[in-house]
C-alpha positions in Angstrom: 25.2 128.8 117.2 27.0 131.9 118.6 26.3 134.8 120.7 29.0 138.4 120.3 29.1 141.0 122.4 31.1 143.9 120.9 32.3 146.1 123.5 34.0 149.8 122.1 35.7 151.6 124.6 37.5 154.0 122.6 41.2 154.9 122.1 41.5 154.5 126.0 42.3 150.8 125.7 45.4 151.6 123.1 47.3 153.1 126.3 46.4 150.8 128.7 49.5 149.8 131.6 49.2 146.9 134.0 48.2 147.2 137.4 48.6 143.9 138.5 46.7 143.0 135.7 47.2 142.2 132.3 47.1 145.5 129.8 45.2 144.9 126.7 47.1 143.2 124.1 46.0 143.6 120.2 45.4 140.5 118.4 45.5 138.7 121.8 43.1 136.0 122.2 41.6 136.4 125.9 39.7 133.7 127.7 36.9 133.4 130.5 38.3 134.7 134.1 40.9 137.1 131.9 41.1 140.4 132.6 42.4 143.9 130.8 42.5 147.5 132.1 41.6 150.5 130.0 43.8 153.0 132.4 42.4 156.6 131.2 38.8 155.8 132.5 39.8 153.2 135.4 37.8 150.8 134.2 38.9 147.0 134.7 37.5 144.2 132.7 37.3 140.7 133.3 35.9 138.3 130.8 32.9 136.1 132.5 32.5 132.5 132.4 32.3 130.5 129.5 33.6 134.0 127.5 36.6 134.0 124.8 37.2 137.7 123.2 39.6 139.1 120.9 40.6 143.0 120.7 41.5 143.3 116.7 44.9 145.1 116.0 44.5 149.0 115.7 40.6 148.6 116.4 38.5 150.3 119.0 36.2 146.8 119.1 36.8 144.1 121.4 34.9 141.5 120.6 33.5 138.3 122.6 31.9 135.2 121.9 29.7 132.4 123.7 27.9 129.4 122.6 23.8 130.0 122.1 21.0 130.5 119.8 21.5 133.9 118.2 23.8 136.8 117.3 22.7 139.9 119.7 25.2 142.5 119.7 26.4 144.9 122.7 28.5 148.0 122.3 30.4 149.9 125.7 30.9 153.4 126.2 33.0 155.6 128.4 32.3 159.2 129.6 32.7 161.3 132.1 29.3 161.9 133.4 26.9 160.6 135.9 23.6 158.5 136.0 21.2 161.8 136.2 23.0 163.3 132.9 22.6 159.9 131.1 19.1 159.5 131.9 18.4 163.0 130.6 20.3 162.0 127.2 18.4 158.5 127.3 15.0 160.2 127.2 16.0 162.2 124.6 16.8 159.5 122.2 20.5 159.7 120.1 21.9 158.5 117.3 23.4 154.7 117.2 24.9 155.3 114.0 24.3 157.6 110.5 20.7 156.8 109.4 20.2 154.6 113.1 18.3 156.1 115.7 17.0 155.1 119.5 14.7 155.9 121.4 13.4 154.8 124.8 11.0 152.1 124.7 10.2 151.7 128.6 10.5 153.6 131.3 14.1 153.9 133.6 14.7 151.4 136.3 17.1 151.6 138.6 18.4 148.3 140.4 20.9 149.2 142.6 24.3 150.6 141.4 22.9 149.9 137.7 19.9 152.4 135.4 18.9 150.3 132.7 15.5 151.0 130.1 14.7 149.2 127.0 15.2 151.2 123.8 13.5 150.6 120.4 15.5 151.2 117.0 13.5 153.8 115.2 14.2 151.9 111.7 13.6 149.1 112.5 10.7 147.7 114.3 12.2 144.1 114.4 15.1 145.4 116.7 15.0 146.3 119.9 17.8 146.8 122.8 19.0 147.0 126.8 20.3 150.3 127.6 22.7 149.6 130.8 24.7 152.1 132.9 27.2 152.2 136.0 29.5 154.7 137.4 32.2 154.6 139.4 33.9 157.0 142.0 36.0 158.8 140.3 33.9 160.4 137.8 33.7 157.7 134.8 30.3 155.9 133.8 30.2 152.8 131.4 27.3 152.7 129.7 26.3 149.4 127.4 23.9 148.8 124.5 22.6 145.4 124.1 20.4 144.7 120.9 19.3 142.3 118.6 15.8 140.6 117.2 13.3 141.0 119.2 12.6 137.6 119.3 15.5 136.5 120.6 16.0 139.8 123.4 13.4 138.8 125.6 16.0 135.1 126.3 18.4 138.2 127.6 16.1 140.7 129.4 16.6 139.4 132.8 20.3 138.4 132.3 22.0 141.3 131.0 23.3 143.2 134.7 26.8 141.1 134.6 27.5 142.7 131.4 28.4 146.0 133.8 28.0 145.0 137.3 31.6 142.7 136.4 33.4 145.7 136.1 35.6 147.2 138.5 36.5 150.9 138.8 39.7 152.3 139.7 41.6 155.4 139.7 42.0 156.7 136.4 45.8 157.4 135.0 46.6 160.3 133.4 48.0 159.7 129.7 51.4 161.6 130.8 52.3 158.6 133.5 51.7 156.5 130.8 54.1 157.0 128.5 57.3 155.0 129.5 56.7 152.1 129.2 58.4 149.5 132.1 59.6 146.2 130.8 61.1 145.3 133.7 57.9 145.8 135.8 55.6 143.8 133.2 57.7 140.8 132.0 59.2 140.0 135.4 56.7 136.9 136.6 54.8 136.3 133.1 54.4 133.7 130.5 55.7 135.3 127.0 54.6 133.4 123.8 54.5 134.2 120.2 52.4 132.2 117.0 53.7 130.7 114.3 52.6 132.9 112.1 49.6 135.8 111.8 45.9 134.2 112.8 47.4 131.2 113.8 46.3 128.9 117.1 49.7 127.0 117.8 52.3 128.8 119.6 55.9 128.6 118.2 57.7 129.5 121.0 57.0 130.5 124.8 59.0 131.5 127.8 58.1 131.7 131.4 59.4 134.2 133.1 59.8 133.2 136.6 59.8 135.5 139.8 63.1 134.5 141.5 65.1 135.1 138.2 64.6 131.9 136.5 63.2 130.7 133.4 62.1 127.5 131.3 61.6 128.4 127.2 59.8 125.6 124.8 60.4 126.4 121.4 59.2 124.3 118.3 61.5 126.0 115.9 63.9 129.0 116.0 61.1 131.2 116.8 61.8 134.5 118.9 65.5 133.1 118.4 65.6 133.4 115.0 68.7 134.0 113.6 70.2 131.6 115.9 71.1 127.7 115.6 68.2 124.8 115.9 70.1 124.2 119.1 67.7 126.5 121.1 64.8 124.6 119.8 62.8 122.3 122.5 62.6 123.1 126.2 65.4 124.8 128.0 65.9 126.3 131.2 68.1 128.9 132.5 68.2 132.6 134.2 67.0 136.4 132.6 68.0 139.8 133.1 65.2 142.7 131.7 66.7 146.3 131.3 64.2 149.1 130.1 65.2 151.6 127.4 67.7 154.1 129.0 69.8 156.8 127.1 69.0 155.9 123.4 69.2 151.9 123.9 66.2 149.5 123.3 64.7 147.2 125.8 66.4 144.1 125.8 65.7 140.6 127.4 68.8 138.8 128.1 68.6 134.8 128.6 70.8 133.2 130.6 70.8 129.6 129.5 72.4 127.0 131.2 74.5 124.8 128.9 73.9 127.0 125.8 74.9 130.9 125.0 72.8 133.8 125.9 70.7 135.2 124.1 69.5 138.8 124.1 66.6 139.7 122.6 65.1 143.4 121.7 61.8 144.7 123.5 59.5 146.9 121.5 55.9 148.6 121.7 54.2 150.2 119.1 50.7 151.7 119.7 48.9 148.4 121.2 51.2 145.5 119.8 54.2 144.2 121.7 57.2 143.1 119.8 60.6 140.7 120.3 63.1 140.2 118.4 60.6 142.1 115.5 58.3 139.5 115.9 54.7 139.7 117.7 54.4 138.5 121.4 52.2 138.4 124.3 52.3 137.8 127.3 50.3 137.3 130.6 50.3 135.5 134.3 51.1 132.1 134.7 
C-alpha cells in the first residue's frame, strides 16, 4: 500500500545549479534527508523521512512515494505572488485541469507562516483536497494541492504543514548566471555513479571524488571506461584533474590511476541529464 505526492514545479527545476546542494538530476532516484534546488524561484527541497522520489527525464513531475493505505496525490506550484493575492484567487475557485474545477470548501486559516483551506472538486463529490501556501522573502510563494478520496483525506488533514513548511527559500538566480555550467565546482568532493543499463537498480560503475585530489573507483565491468581494457574493472584508487569547457573543448575528467594509465573521460549536460563518456551519470555528496 503506497502513498505519492506529485510535486510540479515547472521548467524551473530543468536549470537548477548547486549551492552546496545537490541540483536536480533527471531520472535520479532521490532518498529521505535528500535535497534539490529549483534556482529561478529559490526554493530548496529536501525529501522528509521515510520519502524516496524520482524526477522523470524531460518531465515537469517529481514524484514521491511512502508506505500507507491509499494513493492521495499533491501537486506544487511556483509564482510570484503573495498570500493576500492567493487568497483572493482561492475564493474564486480555478481550474485543476480541462473539465476539473475547485472550489473552496472551508474557510482560510492561517497558522503561522502557512494559509491553508480545504477545497472540494466540483465533479466530483467523492474528492476533496488541502490547499497549502508559503512565501518566502524574495518574492516567490509555493503553493500545494493535496487531494484524494475523501475517505482517506481526513487520515491527512492534520498532517499535511511539512509538505511546505520543509522548504527553504533562498535568493532566486537569474537564468543568465546559469548558463555555464562549472564542472569543476560540482564534481570536486562527490560520489559519481552510473546503472547498468536504463531503469536499472545496480550501479555499474562509481567513483568518489575526494576533496584533497584523490579518488577510489569500483567498477563491475568496463562501465564509464568503456572502450578500455577489463583491467580497470574492480576497485582502484588514484588522483583526478576536472577542467570545464574553455575555447571550443569539452569538459573532461582526467584519472590519475596509480599502477594503471589515465583515463580521461568527456563531461556533458544536456537540458537536465548529465553525461560521461556518452553514458548517463549522477552524482551527489558522500
Amino acid at each position: 500500500m503506497r502513498l505519492k505526492y506529485y510535486f510540479t514545479l515547472f521548467i524551473y527545476l530543468n536549470v537548477s545549479i548547486v549551492i552546496a546542494q545537490d541540483r536536480l538530476q533527471g531520472g535520479k532516484p532521490y532518498t529521505a534527508g535528500e535535497s534539490f534546488l529549483a534556482p529561478m524561484v529559490g526554493m530548496k527541497v529536501t525529501l522528509p523521512e521515510n520519502w524516496k522520489g524520482y524526477y522523470p527525464h524531460n518531465s515537469e513531475i517529481f514524484a514521491m512515494a511512502n508506505d500507507t493505505s491509499v494513493d492521495v496525490r499533491c501537486m506544487y506550484f511556483a509564482n510570484q505572488t503573495n498570500l493576500k493575492k492567493l487568497a483572493s484567487n482561492w475564493k474564486k475557485g480555478f481550474p485543476l485541469a480541462e473539465g476539473l474545477s475547485i472550489k473552496l470548501g472551508s474557510r482560510i486559516n492561517n497558522d503561522g507562516d502557512i494559509m491553508s483551506a480545504k477545497v472540494l472538486i466540483e465533479s466530483n463529490t467523492n474528492i476533496e483536497g488541502q490547499l497549502l501556501a508559503r512565501c518566502g522573502a524574495f518574492g516567490y510563494c509555493i503553493t500545494a494541492m493535496v487531494y484524494g478520496q475523501v475517505s482517506e483525506m481526513k487520515n491527512y488533514q492534520d498532517k499535511l504543514n511539512p509538505i511546505v513548511s520543509q522548504i527553504e527559500f533562498v535568493k532566486p538566480i537569474p537564468r543568465s548566471e546559469l548558463e555555464v555550467f562549472d564542472w569543476q565546482k560540482e564534481l570536486t568532493g562527490k560520489y559519481l555513479f552510473a546503472y547498468d543499463r536504463a531503469q536499472s537498480s545496480k550501479k555499474e560503475s562509481q567513483v568518489w571524488l575526494n576533496l584533497d585530489g584523490t579518488f577510489k573507483s569500483k567498477m563491475k565491468g568496463t562501465g564509464i571506461f568503456k572502450n578500455e581494457a577489463g583491467k580497470y574493472k574492480g576497485t582502484k584508487k588514484g588522483s583526478y584533474l576536472i577542467y570545464n569547457e574553455k575555447n571550443g573543448e569539452p569538459a573532461k575528467l582526467v584519472l590519475l590511476f596509480t599502477k594503471l594509465p589515465e583515463v580521461t573521460l568527456q563531461l556533458e549536460k544536456k537540458e537536465d541529464q548529465f553525461y560521461i563518456n556518452n553514458q548517463v551519470f549522477y552524482f551527489s555528496n558522500h
